[in-house]
C-alpha positions, 0 to 999 in steps of 0.5 A: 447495389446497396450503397450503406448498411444497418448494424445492430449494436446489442448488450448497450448499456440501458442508459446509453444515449445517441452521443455516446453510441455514435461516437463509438461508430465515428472513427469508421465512418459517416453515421448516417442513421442512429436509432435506440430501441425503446420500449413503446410503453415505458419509453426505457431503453431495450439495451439495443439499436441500429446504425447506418454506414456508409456500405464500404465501412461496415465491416471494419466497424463490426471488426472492431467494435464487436466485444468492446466494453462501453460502461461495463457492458460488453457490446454485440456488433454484427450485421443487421438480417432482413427481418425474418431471416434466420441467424446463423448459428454461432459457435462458441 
């Protein structure tokens, strides 16, 4: 059993830095791991990253954060997929 989990954070702010994402996940929990998706080029920011949690408040960080609004941008927060797994189809 897995004991903490990745959650992608998307639609960030491109000028978002580590603080500021990780004072948005520390109400929920410890921030194990933090990393912002850069491009290997330029070095800007991709709008993206992933957090790691502790596995019993993942959840209630995708609950509560999933829309929010940080400088404008509305957040996508969700459980992050094995790479090349699929993602389920969302229904608007």
């Amino acid at each position: 059993m897995r004991d903490d989990r990745n959650i992608y954070i998307g639609s960030l702010p491109l000028d978002a830095d580590e603080s500021e994402v990780r004072g948005l996940f520390a109400p929920y929990g410890d921030v194990l791991k933090l990393t912002l998706i850069r491009d290997h080029e330029t070095g800007e920011s991709r709008g993206f990253g992933f957090v790691k949690l502790p596995e019993e408040c993942v959840q209630a960080a995708v609950d509560g954060l999933d829309g929010v609004e940080l400088r404008g941008c509305r957040v996508r927060v969700n459980v992050a997929r094995d790479k090349g797994q699929k993602a389920p189809r969302r229904r608007y």
